[in-house]
N, C-alpha and C positions, 0 to 999 in steps of 0.2 A: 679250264674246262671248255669255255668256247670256242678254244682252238682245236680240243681233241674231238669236240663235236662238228667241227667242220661250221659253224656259228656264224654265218656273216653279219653278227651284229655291227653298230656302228659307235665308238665311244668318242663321244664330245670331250674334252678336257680344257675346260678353261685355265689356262694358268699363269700366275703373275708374278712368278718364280720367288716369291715367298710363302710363308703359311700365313694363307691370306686370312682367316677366320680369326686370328688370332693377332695377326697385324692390323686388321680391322677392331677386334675390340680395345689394343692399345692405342689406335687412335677415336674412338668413341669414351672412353672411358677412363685413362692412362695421359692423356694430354699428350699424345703422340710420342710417349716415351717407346721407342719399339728396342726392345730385345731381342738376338736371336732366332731372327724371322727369316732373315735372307738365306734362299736358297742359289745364291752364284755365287761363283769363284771366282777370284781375279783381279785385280785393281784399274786397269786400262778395259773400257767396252770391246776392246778387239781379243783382249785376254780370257772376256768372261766364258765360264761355261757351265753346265744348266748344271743342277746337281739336284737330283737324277736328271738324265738323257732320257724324257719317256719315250720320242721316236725309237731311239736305240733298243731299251729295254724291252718294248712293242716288240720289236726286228727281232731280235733274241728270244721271244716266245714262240716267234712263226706266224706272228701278224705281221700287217700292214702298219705302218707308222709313218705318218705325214705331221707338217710345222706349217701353219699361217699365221705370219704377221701384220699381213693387209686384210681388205677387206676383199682384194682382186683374188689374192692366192684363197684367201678361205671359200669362196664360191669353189675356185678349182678347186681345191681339195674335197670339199665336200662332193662336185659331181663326180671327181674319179673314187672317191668311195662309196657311190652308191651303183659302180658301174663291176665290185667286185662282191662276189657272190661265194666264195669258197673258204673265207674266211674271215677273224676279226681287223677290224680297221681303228686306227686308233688317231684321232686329228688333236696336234697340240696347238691349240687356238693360244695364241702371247698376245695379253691382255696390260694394262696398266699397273703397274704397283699395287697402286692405291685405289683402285677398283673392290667396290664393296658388294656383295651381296644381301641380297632385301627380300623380303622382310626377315628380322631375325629375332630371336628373343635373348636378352641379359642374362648372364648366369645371376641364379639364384630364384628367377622369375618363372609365374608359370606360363603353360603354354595360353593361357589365355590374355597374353600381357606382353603382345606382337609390338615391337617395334619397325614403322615402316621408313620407307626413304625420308628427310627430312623434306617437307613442299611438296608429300605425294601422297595420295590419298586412295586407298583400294578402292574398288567399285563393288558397290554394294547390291547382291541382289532384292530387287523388290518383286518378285513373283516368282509363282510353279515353272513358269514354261520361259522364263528368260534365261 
């Protein structure tokens, strides 16, 4: 839809070419037993390849599809997709494995039962206007 729209939104995509949510709870939870997480093919780092190709799959919609693996390229990327206006932009930010997102909550738990980084502490508001 945001491409028939002509949508120049910009989509961030963190990814750590496994199902990181779930790689995450098997090592929180599972004692790092991980099953069927990895999303690459290959057995040699020169052999791997992404599965899916979101760049690719992006280009196949009629977006824009960019890849940063630094912090150099991801500044580029981001300025040259904020320099397109006709359309969606799709940046595959390649992140660490084992890169977790925070805060999250335990299956089973409710939402008032936030777990955060281990050593991090949210910041709490103490007034109206802060």
């Amino acid at each position: 839809a945001a491409f028939l729209d002509h949508a120049p939104v910009k989509i961030a995509l963190l990814n750590n070419s496994v199902y990181g949510m779930v790689r995450q709870w098997q090592t929180l939870f599972y004692n790092h037993h991980y099953s069927a997480t990895n999303l690459l093919d290959g057995e040699n780092m020169s052999d791997i390849v992404d599965v899916p190709d979101f760049v690719k799959l992006a280009e196949a919609y009629g977006c824009v599809g960019m890849r940063a693996f630094t912090k150099d390229e991801a500044i580029e990327c981001i300025k040259k997709a904020n320099e397109i206006n006709d359309r969606p932009v799709l940046i595959d930010f390649r992140v660490w494995k084992d890169a977790m997102v925070w805060p999250m909550v335990a299956a089973g738990d409710s939402n008032d039962n936030v777990t955060y980084m281990p050593g991090v502490k949210p910041l709490q508001r103490t007034g109206e206007n802060e």
